[in-house]
mmCIF file as Biopython writes it, N, C-alpha, C and O atoms, coordinates in Angstrom:
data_model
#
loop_
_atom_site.group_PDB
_atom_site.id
_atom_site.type_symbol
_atom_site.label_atom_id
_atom_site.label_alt_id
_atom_site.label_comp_id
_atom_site.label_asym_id
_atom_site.label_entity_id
_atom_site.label_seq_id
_atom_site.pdbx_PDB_ins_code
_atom_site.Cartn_x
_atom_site.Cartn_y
_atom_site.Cartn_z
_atom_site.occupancy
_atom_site.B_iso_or_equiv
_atom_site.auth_seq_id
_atom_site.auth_asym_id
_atom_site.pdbx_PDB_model_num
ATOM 1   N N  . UNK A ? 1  ? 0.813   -1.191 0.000   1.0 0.0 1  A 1 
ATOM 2   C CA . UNK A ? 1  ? 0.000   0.000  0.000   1.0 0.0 1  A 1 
ATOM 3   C C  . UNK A ? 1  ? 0.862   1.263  0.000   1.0 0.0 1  A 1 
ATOM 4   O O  . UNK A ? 1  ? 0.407   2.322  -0.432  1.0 0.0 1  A 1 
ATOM 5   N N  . UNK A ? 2  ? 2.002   1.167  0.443   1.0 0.0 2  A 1 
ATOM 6   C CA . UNK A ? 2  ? 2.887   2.659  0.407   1.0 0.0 2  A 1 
ATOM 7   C C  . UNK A ? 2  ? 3.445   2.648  -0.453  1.0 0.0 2  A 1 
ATOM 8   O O  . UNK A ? 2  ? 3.900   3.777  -0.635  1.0 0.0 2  A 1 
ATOM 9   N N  . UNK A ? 3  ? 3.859   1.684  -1.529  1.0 0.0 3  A 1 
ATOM 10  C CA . UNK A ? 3  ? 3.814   2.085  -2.816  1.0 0.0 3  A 1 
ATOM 11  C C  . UNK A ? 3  ? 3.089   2.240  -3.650  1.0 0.0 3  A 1 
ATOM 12  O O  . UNK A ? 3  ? 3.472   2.513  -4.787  1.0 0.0 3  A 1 
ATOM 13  N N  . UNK A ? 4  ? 1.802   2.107  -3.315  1.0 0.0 4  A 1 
ATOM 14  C CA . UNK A ? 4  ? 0.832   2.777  -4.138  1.0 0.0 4  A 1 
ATOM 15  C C  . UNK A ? 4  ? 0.778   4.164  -4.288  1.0 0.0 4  A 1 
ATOM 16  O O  . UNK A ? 4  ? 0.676   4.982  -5.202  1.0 0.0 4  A 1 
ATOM 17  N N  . UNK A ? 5  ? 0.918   4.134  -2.659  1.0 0.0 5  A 1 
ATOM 18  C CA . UNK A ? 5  ? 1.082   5.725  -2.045  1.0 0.0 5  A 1 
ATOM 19  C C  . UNK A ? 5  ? 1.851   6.900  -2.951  1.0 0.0 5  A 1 
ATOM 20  O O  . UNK A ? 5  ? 1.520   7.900  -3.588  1.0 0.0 5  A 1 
ATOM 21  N N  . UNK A ? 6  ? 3.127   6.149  -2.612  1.0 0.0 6  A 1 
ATOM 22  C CA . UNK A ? 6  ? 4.392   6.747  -3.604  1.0 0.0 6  A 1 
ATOM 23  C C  . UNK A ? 6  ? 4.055   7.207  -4.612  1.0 0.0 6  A 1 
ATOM 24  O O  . UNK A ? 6  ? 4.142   8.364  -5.023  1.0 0.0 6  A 1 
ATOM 25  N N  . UNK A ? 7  ? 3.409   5.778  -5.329  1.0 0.0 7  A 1 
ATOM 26  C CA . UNK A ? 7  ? 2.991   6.555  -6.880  1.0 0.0 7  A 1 
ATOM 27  C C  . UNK A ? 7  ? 2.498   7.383  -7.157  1.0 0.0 7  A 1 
ATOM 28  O O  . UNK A ? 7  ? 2.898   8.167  -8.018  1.0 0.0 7  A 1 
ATOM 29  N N  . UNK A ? 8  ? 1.454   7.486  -6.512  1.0 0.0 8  A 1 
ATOM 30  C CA . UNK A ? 8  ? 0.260   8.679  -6.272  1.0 0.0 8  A 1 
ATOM 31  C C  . UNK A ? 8  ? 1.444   9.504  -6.358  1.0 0.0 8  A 1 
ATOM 32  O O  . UNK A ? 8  ? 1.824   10.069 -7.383  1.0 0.0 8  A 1 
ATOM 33  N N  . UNK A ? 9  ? 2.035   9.544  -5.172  1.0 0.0 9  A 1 
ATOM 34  C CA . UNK A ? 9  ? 2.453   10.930 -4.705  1.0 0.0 9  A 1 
ATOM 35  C C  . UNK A ? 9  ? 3.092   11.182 -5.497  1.0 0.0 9  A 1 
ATOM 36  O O  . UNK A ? 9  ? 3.226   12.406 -5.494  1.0 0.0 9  A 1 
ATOM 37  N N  . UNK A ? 10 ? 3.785   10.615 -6.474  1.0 0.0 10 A 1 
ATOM 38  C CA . UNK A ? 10 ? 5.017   11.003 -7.792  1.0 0.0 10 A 1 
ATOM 39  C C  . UNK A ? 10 ? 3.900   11.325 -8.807  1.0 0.0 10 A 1 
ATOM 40  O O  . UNK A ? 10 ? 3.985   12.453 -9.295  1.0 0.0 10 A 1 
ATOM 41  N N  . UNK A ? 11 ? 3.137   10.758 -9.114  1.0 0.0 11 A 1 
ATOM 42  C CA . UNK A ? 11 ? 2.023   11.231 -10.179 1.0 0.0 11 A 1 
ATOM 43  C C  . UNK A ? 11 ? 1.384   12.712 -9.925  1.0 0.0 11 A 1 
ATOM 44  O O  . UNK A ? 11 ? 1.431   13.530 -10.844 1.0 0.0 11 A 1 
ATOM 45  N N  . UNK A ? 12 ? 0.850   13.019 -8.807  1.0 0.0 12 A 1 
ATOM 46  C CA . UNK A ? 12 ? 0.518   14.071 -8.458  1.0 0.0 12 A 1 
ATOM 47  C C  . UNK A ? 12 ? 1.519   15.487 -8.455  1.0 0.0 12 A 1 
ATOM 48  O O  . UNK A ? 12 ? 1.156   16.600 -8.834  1.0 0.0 12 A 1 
ATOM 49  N N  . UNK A ? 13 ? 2.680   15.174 -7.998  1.0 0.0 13 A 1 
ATOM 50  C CA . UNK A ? 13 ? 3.891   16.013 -8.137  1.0 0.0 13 A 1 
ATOM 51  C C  . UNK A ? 13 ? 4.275   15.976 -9.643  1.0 0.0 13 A 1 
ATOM 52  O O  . UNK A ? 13 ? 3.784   16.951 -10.212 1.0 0.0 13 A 1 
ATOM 53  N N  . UNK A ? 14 ? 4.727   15.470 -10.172 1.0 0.0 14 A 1 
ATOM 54  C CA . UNK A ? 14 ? 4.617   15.480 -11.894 1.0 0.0 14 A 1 
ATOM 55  C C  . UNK A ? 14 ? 3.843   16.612 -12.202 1.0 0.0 14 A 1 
ATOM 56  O O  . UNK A ? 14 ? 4.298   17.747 -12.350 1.0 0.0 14 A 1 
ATOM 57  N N  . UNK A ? 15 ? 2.423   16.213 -12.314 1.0 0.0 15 A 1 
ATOM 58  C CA . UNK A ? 15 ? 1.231   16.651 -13.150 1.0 0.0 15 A 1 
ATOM 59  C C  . UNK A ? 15 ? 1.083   18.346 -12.785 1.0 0.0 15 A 1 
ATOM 60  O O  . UNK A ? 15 ? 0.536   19.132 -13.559 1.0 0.0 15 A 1 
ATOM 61  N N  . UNK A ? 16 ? 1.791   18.819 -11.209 1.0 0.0 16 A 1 
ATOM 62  C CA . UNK A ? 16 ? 1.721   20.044 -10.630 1.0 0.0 16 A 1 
ATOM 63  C C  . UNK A ? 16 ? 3.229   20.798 -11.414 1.0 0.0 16 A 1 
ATOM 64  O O  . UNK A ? 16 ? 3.282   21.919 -11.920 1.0 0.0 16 A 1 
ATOM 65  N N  . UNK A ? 17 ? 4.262   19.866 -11.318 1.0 0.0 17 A 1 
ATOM 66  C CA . UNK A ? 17 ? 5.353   20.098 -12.363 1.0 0.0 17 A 1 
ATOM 67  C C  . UNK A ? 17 ? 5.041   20.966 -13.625 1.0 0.0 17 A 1 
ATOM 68  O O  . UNK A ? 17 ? 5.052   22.195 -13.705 1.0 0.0 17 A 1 
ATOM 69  N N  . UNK A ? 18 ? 4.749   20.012 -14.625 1.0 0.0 18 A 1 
ATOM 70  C CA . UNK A ? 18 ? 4.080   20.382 -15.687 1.0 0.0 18 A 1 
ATOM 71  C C  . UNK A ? 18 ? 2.985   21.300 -15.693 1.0 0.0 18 A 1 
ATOM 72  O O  . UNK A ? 18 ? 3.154   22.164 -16.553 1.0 0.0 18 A 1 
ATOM 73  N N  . UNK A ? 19 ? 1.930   21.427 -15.052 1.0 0.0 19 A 1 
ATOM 74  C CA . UNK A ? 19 ? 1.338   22.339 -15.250 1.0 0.0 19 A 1 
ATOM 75  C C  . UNK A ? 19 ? 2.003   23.755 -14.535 1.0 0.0 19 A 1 
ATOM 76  O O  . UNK A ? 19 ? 1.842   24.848 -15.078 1.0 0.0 19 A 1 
ATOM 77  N N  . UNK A ? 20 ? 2.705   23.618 -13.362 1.0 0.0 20 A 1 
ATOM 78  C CA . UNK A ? 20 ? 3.588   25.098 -13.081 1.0 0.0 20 A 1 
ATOM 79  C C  . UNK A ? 20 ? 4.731   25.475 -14.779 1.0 0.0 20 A 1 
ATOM 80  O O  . UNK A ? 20 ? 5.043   26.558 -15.274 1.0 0.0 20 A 1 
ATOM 81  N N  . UNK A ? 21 ? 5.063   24.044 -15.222 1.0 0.0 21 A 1 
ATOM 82  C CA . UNK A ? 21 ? 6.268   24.860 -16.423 1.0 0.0 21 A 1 
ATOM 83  C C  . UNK A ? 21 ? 5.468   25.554 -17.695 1.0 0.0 21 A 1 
ATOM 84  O O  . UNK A ? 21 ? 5.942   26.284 -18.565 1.0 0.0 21 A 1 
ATOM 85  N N  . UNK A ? 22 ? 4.238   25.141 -17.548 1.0 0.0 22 A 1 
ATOM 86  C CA . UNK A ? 22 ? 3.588   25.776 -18.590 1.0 0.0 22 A 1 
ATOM 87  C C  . UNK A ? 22 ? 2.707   27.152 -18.438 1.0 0.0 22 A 1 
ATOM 88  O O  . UNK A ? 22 ? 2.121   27.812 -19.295 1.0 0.0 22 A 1 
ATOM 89  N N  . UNK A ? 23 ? 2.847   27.348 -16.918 1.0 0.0 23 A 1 
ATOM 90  C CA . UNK A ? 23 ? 1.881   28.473 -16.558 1.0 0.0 23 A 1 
ATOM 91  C C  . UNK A ? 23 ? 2.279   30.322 -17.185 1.0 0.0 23 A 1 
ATOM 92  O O  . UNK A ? 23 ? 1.478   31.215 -17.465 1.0 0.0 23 A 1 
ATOM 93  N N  . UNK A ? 24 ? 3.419   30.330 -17.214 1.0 0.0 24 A 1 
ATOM 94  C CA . UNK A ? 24 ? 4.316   31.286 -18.354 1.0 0.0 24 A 1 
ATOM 95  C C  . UNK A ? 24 ? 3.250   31.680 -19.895 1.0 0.0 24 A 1 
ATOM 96  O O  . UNK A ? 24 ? 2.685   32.689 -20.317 1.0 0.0 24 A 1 
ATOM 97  N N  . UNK A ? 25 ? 3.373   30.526 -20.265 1.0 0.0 25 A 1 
ATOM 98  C CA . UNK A ? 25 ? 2.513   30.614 -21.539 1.0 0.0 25 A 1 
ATOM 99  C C  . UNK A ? 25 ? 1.392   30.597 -21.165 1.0 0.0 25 A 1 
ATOM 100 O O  . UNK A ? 25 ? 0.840   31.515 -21.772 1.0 0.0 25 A 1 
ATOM 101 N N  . UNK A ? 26 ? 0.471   29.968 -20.332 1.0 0.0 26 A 1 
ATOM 102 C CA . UNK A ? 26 ? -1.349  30.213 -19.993 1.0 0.0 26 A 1 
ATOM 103 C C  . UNK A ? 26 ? -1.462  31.316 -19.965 1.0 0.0 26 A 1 
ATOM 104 O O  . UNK A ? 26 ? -2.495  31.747 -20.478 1.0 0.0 26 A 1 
ATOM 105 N N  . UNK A ? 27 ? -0.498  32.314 -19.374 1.0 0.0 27 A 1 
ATOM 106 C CA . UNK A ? 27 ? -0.801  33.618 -18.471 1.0 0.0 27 A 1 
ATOM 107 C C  . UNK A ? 27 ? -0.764  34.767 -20.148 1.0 0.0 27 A 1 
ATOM 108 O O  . UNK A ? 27 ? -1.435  35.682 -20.626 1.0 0.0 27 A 1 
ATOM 109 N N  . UNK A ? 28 ? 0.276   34.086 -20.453 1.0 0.0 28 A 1 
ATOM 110 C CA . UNK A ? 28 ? 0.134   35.096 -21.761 1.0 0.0 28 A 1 
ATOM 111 C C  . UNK A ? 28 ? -0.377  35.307 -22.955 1.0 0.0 28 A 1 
ATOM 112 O O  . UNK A ? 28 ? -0.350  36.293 -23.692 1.0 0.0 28 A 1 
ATOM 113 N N  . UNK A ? 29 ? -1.152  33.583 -23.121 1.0 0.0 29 A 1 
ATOM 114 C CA . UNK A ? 29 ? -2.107  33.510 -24.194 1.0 0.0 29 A 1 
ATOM 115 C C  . UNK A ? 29 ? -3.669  34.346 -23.543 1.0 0.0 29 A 1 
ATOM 116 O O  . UNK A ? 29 ? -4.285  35.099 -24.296 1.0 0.0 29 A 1 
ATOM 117 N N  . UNK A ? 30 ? -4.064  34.142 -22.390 1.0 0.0 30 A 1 
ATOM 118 C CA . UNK A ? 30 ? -5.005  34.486 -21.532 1.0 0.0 30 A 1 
ATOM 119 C C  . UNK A ? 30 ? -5.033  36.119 -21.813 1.0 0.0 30 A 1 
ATOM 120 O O  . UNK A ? 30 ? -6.009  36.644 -22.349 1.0 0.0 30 A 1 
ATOM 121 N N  . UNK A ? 31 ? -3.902  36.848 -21.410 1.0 0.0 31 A 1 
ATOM 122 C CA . UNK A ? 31 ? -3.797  38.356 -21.707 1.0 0.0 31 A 1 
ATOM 123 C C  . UNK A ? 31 ? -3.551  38.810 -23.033 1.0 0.0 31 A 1 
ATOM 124 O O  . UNK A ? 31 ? -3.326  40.007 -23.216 1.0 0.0 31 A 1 
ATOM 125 N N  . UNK A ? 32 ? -3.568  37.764 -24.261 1.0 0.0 32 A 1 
ATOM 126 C CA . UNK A ? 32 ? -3.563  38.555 -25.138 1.0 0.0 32 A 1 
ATOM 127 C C  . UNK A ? 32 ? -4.997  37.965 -26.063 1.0 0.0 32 A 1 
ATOM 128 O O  . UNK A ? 32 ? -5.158  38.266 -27.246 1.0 0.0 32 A 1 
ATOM 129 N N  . UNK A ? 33 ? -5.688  37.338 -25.506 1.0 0.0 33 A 1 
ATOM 130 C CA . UNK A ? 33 ? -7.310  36.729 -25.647 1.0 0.0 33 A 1 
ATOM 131 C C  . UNK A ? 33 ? -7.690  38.061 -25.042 1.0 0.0 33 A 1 
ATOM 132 O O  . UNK A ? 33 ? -8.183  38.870 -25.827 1.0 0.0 33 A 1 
ATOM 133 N N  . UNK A ? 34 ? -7.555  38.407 -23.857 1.0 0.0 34 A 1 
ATOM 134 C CA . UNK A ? 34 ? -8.285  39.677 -22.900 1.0 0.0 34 A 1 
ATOM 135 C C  . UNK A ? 34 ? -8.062  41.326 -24.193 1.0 0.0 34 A 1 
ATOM 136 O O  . UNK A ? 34 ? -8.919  42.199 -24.333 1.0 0.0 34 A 1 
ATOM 137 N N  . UNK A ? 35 ? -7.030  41.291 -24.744 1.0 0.0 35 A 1 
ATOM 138 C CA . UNK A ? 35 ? -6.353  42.201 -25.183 1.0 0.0 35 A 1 
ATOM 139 C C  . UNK A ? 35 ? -7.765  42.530 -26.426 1.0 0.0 35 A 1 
ATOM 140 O O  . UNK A ? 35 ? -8.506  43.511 -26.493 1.0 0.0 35 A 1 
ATOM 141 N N  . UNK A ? 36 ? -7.720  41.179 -27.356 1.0 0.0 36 A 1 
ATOM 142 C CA . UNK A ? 36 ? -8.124  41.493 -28.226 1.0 0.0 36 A 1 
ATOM 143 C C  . UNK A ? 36 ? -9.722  41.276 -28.030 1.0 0.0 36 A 1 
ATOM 144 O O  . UNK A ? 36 ? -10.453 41.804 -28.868 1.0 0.0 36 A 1 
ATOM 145 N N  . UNK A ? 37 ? -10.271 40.577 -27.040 1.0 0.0 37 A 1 
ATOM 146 C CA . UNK A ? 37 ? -11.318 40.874 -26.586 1.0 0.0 37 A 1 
ATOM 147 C C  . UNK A ? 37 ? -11.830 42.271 -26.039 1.0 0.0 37 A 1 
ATOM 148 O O  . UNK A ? 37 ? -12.963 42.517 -25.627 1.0 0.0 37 A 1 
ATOM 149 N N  . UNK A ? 38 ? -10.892 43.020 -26.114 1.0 0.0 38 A 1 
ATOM 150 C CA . UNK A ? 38 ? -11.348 44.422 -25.085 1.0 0.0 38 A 1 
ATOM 151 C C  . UNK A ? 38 ? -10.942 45.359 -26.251 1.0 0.0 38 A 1 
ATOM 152 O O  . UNK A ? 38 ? -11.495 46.459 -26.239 1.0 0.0 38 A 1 
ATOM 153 N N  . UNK A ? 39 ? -9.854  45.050 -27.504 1.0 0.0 39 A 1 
ATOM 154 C CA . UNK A ? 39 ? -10.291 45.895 -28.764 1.0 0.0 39 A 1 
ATOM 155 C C  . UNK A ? 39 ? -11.981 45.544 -29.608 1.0 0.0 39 A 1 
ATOM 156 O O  . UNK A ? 39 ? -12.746 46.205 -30.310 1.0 0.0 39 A 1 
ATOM 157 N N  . UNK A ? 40 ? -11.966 44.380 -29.147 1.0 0.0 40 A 1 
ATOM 158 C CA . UNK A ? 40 ? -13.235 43.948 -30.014 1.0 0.0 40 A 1 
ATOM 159 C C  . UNK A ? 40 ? -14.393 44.801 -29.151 1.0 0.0 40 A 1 
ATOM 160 O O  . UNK A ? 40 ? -15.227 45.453 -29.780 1.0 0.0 40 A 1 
ATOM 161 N N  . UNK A ? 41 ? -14.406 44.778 -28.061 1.0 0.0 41 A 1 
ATOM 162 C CA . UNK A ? 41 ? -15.568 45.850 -27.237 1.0 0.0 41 A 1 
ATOM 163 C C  . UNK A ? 41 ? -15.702 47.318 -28.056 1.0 0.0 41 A 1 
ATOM 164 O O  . UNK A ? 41 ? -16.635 47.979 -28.512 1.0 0.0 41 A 1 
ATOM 165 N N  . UNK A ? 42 ? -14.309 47.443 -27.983 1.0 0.0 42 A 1 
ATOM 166 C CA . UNK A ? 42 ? -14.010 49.036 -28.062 1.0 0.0 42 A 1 
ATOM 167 C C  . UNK A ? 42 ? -14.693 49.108 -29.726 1.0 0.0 42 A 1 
ATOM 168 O O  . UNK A ? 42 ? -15.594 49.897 -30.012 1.0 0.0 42 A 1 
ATOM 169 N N  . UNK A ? 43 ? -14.211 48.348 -30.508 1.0 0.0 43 A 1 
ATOM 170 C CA . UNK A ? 43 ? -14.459 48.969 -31.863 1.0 0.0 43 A 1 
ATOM 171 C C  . UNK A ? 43 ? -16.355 48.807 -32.175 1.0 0.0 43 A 1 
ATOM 172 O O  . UNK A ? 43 ? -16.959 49.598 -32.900 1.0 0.0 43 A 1 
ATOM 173 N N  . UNK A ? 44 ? -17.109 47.478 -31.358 1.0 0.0 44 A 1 
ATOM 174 C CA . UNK A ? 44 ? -18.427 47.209 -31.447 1.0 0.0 44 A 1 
ATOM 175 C C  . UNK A ? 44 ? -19.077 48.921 -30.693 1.0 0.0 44 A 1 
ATOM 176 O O  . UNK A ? 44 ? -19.961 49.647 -31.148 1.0 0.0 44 A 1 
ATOM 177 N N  . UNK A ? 45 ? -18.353 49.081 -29.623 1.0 0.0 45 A 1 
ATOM 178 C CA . UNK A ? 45 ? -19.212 50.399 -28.805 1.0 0.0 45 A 1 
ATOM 179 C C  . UNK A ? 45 ? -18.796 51.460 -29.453 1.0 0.0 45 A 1 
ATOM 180 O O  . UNK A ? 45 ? -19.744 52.243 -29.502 1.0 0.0 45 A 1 
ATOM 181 N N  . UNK A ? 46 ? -17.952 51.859 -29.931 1.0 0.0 46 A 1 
ATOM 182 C CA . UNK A ? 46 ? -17.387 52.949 -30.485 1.0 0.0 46 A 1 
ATOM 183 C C  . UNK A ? 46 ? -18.034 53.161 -32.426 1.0 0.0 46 A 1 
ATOM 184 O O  . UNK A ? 46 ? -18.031 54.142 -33.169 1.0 0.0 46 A 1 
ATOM 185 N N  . UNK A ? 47 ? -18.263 52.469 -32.523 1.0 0.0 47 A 1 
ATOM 186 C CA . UNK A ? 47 ? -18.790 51.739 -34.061 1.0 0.0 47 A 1 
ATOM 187 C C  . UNK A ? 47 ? -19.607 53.502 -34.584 1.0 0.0 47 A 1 
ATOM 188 O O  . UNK A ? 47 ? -19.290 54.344 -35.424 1.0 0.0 47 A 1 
ATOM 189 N N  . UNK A ? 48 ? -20.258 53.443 -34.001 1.0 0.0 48 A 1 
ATOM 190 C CA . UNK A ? 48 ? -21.856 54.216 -34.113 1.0 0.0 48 A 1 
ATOM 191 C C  . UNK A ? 48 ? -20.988 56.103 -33.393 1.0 0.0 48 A 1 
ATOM 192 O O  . UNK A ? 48 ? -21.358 57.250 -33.643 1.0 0.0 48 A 1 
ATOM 193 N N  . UNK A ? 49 ? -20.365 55.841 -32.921 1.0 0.0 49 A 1 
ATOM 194 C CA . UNK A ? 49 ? -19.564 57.143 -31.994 1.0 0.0 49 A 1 
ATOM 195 C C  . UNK A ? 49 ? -18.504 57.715 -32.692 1.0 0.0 49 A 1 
ATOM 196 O O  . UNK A ? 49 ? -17.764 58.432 -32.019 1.0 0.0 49 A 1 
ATOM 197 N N  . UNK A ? 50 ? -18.279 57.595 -33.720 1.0 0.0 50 A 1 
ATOM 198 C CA . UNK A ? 50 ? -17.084 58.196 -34.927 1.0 0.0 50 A 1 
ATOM 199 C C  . UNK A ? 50 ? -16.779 59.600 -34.545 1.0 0.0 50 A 1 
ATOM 200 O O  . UNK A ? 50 ? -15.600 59.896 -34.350 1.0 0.0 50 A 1 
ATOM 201 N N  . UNK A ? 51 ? -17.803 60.586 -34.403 1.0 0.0 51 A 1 
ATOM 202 C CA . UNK A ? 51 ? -17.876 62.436 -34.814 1.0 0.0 51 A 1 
ATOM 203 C C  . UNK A ? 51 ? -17.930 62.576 -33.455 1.0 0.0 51 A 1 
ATOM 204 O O  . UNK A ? 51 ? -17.758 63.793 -33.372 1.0 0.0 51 A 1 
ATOM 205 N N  . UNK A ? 52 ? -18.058 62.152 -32.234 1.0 0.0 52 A 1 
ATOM 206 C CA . UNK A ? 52 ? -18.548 62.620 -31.233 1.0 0.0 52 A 1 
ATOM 207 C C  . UNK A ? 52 ? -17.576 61.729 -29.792 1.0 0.0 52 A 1 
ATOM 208 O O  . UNK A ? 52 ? -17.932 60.669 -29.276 1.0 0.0 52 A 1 
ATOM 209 N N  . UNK A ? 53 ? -16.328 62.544 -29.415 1.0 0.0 53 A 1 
ATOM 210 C CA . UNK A ? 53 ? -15.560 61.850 -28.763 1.0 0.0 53 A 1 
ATOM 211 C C  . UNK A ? 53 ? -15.682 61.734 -27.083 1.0 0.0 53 A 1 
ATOM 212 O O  . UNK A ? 53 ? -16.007 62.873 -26.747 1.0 0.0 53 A 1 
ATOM 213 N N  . UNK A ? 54 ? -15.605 61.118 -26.179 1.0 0.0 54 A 1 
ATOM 214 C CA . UNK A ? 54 ? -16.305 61.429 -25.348 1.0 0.0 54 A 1 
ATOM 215 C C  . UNK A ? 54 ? -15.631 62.236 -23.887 1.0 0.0 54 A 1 
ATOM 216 O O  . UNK A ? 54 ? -16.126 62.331 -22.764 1.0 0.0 54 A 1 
ATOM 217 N N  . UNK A ? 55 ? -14.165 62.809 -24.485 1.0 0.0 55 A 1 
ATOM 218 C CA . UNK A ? 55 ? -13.396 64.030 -24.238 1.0 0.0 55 A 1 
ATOM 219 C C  . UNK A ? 55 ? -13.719 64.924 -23.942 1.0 0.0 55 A 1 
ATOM 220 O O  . UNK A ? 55 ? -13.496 65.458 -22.855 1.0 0.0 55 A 1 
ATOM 221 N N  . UNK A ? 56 ? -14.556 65.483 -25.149 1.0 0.0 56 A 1 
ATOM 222 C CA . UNK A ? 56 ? -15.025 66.529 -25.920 1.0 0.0 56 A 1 
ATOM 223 C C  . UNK A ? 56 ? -16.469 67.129 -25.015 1.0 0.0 56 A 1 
ATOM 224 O O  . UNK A ? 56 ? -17.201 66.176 -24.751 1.0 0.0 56 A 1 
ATOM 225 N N  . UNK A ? 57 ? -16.825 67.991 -24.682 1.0 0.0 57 A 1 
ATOM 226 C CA . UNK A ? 57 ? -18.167 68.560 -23.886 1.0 0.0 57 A 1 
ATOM 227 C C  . UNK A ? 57 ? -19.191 68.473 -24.715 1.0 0.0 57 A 1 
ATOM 228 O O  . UNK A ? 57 ? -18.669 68.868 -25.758 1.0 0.0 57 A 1 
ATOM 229 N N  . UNK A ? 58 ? -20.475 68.187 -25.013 1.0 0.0 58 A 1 
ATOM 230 C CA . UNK A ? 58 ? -21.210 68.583 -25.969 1.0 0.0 58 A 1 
ATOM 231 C C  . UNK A ? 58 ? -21.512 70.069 -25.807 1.0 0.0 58 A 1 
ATOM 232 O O  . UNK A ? 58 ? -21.311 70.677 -24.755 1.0 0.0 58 A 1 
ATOM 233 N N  . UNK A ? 59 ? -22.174 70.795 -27.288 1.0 0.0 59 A 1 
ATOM 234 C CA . UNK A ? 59 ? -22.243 71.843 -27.565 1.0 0.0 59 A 1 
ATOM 235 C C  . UNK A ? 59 ? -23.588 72.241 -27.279 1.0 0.0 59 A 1 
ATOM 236 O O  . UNK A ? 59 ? -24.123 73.130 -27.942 1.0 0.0 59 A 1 
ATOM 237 N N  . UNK A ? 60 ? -24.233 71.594 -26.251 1.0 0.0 60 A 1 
ATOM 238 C CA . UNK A ? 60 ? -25.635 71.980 -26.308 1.0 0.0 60 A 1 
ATOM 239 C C  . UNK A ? 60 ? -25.727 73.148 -24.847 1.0 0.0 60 A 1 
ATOM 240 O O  . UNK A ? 60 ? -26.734 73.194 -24.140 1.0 0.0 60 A 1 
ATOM 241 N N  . UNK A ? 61 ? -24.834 73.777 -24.670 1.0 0.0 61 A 1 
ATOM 242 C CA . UNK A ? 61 ? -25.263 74.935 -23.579 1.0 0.0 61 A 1 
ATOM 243 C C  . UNK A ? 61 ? -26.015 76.589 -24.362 1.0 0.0 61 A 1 
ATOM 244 O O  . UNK A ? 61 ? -25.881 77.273 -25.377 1.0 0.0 61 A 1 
ATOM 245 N N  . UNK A ? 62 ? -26.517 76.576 -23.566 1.0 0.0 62 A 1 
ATOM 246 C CA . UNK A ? 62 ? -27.269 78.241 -24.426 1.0 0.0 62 A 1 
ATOM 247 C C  . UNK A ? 62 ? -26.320 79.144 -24.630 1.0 0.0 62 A 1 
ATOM 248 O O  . UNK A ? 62 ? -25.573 79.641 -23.787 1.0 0.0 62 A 1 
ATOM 249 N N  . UNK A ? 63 ? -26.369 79.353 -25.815 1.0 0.0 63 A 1 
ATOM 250 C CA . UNK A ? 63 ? -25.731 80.644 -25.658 1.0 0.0 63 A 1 
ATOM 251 C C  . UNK A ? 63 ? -26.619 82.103 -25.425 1.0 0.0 63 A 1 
ATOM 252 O O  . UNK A ? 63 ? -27.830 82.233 -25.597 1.0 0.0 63 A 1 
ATOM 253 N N  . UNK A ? 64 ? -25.916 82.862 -25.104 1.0 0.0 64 A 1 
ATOM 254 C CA . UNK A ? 64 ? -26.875 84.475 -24.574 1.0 0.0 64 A 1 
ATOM 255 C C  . UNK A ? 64 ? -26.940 85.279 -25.847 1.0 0.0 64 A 1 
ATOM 256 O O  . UNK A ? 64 ? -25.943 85.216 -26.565 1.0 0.0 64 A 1 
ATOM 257 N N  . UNK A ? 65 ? -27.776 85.895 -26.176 1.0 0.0 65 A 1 
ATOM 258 C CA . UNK A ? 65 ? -27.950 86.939 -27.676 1.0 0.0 65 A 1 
ATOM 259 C C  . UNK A ? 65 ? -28.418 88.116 -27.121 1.0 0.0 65 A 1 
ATOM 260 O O  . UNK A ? 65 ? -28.661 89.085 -27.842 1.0 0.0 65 A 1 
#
């Protein structure tokens, strides 16, 4: 039974191995999925908003005559 144990325990340590040597690359495919997911927002909301930046004050205050 404690070499069953063992195994386990070498199987489990492995599998945490490997998935820590690959976590480098998860992290950076993940942020550049986020990247182009958050240009894809920007260009769907912004689509319709071309002339009108949202910087900019609108021009609707009275003027006095």
């Amino acid at each position: 039974m404690a070499f069953l144990s063992f195994l386990l325990l070498a199987g489990v340590a492995y599998l945490i191995w490997r998935i820590s040597d690959q976590l480098p690359d998860v992290i950076f495919r993940v942020s550049e999925i986020q990247r182009d997911v958050a240009e894809i927002r920007r260009n769907l909301n912004g689509a319709g908003d071309d002339d009108a930046s949202p910087d900019e004050p609108e021009a609707s205050t009275p003027t006095s005559s």
